[in-house]
C-alpha positions as CSV (number, residue, x, y, z in Angstrom):
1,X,-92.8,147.7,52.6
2,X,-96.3,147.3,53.7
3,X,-99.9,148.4,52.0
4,X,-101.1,151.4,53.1
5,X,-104.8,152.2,53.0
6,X,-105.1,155.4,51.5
7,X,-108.8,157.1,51.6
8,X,-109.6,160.1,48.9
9,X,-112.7,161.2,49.0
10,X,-114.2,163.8,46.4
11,X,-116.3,166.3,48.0
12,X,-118.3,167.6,44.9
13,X,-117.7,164.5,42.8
14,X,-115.6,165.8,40.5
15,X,-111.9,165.1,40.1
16,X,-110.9,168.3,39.4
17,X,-112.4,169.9,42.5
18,X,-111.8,169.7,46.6
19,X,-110.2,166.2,47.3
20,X,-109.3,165.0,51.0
21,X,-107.0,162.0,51.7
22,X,-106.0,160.3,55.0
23,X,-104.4,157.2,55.5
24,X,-105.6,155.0,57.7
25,X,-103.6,155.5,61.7
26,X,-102.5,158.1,60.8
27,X,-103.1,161.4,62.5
28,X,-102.5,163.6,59.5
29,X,-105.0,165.2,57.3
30,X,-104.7,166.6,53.7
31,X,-107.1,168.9,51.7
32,X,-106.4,170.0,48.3
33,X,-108.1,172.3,45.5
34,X,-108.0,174.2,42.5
35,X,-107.5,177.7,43.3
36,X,-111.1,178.3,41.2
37,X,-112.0,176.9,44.3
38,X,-110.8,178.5,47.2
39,X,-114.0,180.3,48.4
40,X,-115.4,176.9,49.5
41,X,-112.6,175.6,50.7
42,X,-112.3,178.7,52.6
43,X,-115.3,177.4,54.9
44,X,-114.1,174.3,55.5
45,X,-113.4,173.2,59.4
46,X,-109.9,172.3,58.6
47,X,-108.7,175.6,57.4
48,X,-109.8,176.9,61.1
49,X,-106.9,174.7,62.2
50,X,-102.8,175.5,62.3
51,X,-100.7,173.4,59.5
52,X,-98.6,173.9,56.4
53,X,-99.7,174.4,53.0
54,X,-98.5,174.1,49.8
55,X,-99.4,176.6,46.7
56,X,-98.4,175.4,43.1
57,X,-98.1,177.1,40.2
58,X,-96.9,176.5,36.6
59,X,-92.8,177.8,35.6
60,X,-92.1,176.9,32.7
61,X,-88.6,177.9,33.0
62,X,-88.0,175.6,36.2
63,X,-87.7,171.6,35.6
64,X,-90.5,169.8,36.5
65,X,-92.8,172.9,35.3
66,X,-94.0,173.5,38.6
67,X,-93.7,176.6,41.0
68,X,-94.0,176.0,44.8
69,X,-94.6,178.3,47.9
70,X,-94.8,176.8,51.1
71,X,-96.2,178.2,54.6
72,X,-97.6,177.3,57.5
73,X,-100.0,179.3,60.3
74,X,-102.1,179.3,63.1
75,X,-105.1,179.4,60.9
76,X,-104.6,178.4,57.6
77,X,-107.5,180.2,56.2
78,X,-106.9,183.5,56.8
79,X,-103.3,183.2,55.4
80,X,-104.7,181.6,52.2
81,X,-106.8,184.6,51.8
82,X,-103.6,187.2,51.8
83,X,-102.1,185.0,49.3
84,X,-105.0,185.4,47.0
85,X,-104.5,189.1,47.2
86,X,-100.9,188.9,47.3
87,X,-99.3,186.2,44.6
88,X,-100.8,185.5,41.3
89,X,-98.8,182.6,39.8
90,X,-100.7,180.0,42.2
91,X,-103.3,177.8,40.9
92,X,-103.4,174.5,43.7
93,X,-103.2,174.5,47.3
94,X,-102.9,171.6,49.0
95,X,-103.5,172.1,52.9
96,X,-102.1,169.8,55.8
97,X,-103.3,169.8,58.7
98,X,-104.1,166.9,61.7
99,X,-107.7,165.1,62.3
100,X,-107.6,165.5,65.8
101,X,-106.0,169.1,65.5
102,X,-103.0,168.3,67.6
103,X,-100.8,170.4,65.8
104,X,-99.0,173.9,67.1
105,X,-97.4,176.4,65.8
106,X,-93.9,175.0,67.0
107,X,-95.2,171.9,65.0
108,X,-96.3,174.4,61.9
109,X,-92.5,175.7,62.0
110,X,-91.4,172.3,61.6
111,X,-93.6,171.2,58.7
112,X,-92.8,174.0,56.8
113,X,-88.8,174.0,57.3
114,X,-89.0,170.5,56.6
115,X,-91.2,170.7,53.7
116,X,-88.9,173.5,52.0
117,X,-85.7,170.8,52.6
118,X,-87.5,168.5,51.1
119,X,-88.6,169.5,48.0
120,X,-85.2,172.2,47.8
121,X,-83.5,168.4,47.9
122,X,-85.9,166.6,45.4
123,X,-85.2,169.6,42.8
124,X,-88.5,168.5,40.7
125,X,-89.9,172.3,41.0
126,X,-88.3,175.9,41.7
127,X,-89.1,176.9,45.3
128,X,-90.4,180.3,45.9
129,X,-89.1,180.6,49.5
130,X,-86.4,182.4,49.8
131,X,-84.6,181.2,52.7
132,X,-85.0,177.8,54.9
133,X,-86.1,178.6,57.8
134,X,-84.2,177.3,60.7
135,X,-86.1,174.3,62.6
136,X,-88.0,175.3,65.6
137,X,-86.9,173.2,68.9
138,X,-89.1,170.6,69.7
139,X,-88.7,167.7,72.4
140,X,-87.3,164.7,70.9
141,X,-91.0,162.6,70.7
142,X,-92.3,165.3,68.8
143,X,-89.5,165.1,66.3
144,X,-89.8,161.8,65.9
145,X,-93.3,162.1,65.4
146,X,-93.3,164.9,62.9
147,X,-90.5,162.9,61.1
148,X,-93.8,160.0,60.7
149,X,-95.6,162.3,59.9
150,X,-93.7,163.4,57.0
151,X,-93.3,159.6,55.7
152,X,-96.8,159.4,55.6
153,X,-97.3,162.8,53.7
154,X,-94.9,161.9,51.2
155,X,-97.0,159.3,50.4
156,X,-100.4,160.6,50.1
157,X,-99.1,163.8,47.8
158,X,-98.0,161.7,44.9
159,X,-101.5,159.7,44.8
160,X,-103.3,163.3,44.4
161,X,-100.5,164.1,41.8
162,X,-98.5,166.5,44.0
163,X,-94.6,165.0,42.8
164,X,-92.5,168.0,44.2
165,X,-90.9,166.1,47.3
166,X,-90.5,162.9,45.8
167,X,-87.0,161.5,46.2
168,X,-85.6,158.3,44.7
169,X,-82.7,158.0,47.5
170,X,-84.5,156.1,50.1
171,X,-86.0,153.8,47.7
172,X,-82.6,153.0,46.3
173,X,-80.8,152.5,49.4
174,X,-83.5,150.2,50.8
175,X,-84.7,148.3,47.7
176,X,-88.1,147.8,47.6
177,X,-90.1,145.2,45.6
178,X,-91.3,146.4,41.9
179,X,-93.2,143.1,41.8
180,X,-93.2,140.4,43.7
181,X,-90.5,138.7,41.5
182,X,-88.1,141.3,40.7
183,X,-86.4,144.3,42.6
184,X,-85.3,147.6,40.3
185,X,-81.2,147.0,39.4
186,X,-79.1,149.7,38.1
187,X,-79.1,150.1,34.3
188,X,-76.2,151.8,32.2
189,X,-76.3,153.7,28.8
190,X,-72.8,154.2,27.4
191,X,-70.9,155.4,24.3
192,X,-67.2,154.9,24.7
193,X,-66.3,156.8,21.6
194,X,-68.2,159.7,22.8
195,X,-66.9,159.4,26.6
196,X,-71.2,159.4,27.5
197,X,-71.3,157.3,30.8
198,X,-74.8,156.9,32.5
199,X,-76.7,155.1,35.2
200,X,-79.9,155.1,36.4
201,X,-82.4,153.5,38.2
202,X,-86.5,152.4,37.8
203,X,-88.3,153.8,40.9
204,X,-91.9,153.9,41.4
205,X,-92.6,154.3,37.4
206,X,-89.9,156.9,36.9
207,X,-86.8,156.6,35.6
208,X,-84.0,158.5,37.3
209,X,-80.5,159.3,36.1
210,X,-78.3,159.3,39.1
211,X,-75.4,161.9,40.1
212,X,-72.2,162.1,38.4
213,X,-73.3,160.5,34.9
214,X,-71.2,162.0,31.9
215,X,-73.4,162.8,29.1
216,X,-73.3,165.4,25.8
217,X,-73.7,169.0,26.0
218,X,-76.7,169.7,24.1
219,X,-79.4,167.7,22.1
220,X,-78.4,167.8,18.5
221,X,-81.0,168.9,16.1
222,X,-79.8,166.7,12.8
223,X,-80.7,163.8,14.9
224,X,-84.2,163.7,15.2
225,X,-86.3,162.8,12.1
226,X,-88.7,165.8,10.9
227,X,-91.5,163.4,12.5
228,X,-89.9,163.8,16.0
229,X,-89.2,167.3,15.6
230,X,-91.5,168.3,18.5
231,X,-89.9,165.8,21.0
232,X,-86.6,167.1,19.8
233,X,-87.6,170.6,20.9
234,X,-88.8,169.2,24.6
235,X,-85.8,167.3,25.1
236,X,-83.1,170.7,24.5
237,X,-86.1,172.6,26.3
238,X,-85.2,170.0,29.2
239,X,-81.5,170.2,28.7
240,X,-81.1,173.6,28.9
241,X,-83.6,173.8,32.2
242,X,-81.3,171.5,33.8
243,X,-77.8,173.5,32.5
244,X,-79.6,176.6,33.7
245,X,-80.6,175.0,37.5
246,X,-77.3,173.5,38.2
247,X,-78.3,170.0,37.3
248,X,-76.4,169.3,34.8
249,X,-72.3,171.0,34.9
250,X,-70.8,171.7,31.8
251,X,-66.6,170.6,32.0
252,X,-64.3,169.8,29.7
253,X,-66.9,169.2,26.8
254,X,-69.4,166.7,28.4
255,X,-72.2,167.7,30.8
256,X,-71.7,166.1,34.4
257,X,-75.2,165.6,36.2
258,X,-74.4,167.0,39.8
259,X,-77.5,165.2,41.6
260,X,-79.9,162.5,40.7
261,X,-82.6,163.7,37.8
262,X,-86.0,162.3,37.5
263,X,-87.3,161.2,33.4
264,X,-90.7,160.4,32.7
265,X,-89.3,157.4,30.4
266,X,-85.8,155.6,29.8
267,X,-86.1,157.1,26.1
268,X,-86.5,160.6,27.3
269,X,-83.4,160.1,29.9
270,X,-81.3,158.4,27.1
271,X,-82.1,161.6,24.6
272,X,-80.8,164.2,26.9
273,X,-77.9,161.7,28.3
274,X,-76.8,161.4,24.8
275,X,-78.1,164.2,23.1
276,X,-79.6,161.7,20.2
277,X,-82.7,159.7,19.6
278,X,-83.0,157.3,21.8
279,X,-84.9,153.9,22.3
280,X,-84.5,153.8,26.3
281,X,-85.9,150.1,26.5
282,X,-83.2,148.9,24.6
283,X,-80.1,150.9,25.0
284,X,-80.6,150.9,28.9
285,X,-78.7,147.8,30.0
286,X,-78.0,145.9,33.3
287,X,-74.6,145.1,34.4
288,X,-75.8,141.7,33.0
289,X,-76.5,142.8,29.9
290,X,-80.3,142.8,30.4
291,X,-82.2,145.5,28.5
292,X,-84.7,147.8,30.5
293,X,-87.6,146.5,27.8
294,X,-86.8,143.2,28.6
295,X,-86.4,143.1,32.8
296,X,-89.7,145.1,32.9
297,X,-91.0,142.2,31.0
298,X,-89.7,139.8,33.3
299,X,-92.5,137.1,34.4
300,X,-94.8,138.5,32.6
301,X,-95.5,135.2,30.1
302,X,-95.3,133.1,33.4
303,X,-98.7,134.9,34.4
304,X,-101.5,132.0,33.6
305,X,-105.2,133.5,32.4
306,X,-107.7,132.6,34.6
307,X,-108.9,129.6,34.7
308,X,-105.9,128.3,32.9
């Protein structure tokens, strides 16, 4: 895959307040703040424009923690300020719009359809729409060039910590390089005795435990020392979200993971595979028998110091 050159610019200085990014070529424009914020955002040019928007929230009770409305309009601004009044839960918007303003409302429709597939499929938040709206008609160019246009976006959203439509499955079926040495294999974590059968993959930092791995029905308490207790606690809390959403399908005593599920680590995927204490860079193994500690270490003492 090639660079991109991605431009974020903070317009008070601060990294908690109104951040744009672009990339460079591409037409698409993104604007995001803290809700504490809106009133200045409010004033901003772009928010005069038509586009989609996203508003987050915290949910506790959804994986991921995050709660996510998405819209679109002819002028965003004005339907920001009837969410204000409207729904409380939100604390981020993120605004998307075009730098040379390009976009319709037949373009709007599209985003927002799209946008609500997209993170509906990446099931890394709960998504407050209630429907999917259908998908306006649009001539074939534009498709295609709303379908770039959503590439691009799902790129710059992640770099400003927006995670809700990202998706291992394109990485996966078109391997891309982790370094320049190695590409991300498939690593499994088994216990025959206990019929636990899982594989994942390494993408982009996170670990993800892909559909149809067998693992244990809950996260048992007695094995967690009294040190761990807390992570013990996250780990059932994490469980039972994904029993709850469908994620994970009890049968037959064993819990069957019905689409792929993103981990922040190999240890914290292990402990709710297996329901145990886990050591993920160990117990994760290649087909080769190659621990996940051990490939992410590849090539590493090849790299000379400088000079040397």
């Amino acid at each position: 895959m090639a660079g991109k050159h991605l431009d974020l610019f903070l317009v008070d200085g601060s990294p908690g307040g109104l951040t744009t990014a672009e990339i460079t070529n591409w037409t698409g424009h993104v604007v995001t703040a803290p809700r504490s914020k809106l009133a200045e955002l409010l004033v901003r040019e772009e928010l005069r424009r038509t586009g989609a928007y996203l508003l987050l929230g915290d949910d506790p009770d959804a994986v991921g923690g995050i709660r996510l409305y998405v819209g679109e309009a002819d002028e965003i601004r004005t339907r920001l300020r009837e969410h204000n009044r409207s729904k409380d839960y939100w604390e981020r918007v993120v605004v998307i719009t075009s730098k040379d303003a390009n976009l319709t409302k037949s373009h709007g429709r599209y985003l927002e359809a799209r946008l609500i597939a997209l993170a509906s499929q990446a099931g890394r938040c709960h998504v407050e729409n209630g429907t999917n709206p259908p998908l306006p008609a649009l001539p074939e160019a534009d498709v295609s060039d709303m379908d770039y246009f959503l590439d691009e976006l799902k790129i710059v959203l992640p770099m400003l910590g927006v995670n809700v439509l990202r998706s291992r499955s394109t990485v996966v079926d078109q391997p891309k390089p982790v370094s320049s040495r190695v590409t991300s294999p498939e690593f499994h974590l088994s216990v025959p005795r206990r019929r636990i059968a899982g594989r994942a993959v390494p993408v982009d930092g996170e670990f993800t435990i892909l559909k149809d791995s067998v693992g244990a029905t809950a996260v048992r308490t007695g094995e967690f020392a009294t040190s761990t207790a807390n992570a013990y606690r996250a780990y059932q809390t994490l469980h039972d979200k994904l029993i709850a959403d469908g994620s994970l399908e009890i049968q037959d005593g064993h819990a069957r993971f019905t689409r792929d599920v993103v981990f922040t680590s190999p240890s914290t995927a292990g402990a709710v595979l297996t329901g145990r204490s886990c050591n993920g860079r160990k117990q994760w193994l290649t087909a080769e028998g190659i621990s996940f500690g051990a490939w992410e270490q590849q090539g590493v003492d090849d790299v000379s110091h400088p000079g040397g």
